[in-house]
C-alpha positions as CSV (number, residue, x, y, z in Angstrom):
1,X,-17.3,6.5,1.9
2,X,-16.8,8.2,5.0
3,X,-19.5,10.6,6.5
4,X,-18.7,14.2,6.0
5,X,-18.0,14.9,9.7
6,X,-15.5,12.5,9.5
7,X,-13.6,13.6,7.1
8,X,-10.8,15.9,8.1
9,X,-10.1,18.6,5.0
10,X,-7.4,20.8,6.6
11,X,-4.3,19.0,8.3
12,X,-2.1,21.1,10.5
13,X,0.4,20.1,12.8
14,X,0.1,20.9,16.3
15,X,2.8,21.3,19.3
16,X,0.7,17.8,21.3
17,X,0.9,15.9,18.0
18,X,1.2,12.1,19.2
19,X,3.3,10.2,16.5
20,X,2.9,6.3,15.9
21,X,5.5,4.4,13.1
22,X,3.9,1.0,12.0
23,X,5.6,-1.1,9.1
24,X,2.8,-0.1,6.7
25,X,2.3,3.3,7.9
26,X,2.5,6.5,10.0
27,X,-0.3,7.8,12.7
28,X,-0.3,11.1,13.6
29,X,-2.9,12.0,16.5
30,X,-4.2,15.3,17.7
31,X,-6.9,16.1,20.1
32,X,-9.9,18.7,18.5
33,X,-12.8,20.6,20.2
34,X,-15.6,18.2,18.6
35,X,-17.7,14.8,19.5
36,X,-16.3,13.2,16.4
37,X,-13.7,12.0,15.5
38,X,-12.2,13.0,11.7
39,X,-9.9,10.8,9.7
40,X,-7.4,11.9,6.9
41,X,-5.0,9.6,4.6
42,X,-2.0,10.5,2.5
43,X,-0.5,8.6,-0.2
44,X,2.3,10.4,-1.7
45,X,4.1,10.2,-5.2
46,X,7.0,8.6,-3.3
47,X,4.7,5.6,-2.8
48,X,3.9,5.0,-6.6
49,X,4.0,7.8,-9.7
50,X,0.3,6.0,-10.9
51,X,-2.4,7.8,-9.1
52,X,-4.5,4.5,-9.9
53,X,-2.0,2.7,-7.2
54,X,-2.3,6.0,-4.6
55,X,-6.3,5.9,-4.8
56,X,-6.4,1.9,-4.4
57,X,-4.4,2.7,-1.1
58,X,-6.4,5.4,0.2
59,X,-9.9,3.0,-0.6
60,X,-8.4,-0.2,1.5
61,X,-7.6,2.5,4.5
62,X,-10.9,4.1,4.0
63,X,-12.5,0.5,4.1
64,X,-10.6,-0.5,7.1
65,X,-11.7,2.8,9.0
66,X,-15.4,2.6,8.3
67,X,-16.0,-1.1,9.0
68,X,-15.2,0.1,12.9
69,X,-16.1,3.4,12.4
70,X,-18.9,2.5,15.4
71,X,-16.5,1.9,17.4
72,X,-14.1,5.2,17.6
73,X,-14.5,7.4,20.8
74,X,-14.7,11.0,19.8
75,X,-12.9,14.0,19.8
76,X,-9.8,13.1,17.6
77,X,-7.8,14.2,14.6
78,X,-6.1,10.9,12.8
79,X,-3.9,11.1,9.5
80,X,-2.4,8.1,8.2
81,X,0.1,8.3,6.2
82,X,0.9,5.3,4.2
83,X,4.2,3.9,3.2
84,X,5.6,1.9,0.6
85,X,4.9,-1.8,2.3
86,X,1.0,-0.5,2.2
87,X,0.6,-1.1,-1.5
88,X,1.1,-4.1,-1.6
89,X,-0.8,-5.6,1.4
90,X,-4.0,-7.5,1.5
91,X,-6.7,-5.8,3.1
92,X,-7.8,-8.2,5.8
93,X,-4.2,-7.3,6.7
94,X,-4.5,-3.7,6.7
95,X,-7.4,-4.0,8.6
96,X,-6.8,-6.1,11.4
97,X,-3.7,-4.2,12.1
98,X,-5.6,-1.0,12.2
99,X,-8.0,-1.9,14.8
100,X,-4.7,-3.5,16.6
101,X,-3.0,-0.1,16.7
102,X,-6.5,1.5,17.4
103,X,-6.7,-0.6,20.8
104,X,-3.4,0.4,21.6
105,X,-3.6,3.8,21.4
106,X,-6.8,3.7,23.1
107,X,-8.8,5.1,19.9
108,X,-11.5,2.2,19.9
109,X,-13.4,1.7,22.7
């Protein structure tokens, strides 16, 4: 489970919004005024009707984000929002092509 600080409750979208489209989902990042960096995830209905399907989705991204959560420079607002492809996935999958999107946008150190 992520730390509290890490967690981002509220999700607004701002003017400098950057917007990333991967096959198995969406990343939206926004600079905020703190050290940390918070995380968000959205599943939506469209996805699957069985919230049992949208929670196992949200748990693999959760997993993927705190195995390198060391490694995440500060000072950042990231949703993910999932699409359809993302269900089905294996996590190793998910996973390694988080942290390959993370280098490219120059979240990980």
């Amino acid at each position: 489970m992520l730390k509290k600080q890490n967690r981002l409750s509220k999700i607004t979208k701002k003017k400098g919004d950057k917007l990333f489209t991967f096959p198995l989902f969406n990343l939206r990042i926004s600079d905020n005024e703190e050290e940390v960096t918070r995380f968000a995830f959205i599943v939506s209905k469209k996805i699957d009707k069985r919230a049992v399907v949208r929670n196992r989705t949200k748990r693999v991204l959760r997993k993927a984000i705190e195995e390198m959560a060391g490694k995440v420079n500060g000072g950042k607002n990231i949703v993910i929002v999932s699409k359809k492809n993302l269900e089905t996935s294996q996590k190793e999958t998910v996973a390694n092509l988080l942290e390959g999107v993370f280098k490219k946008t120059g979240i990980i150190k």
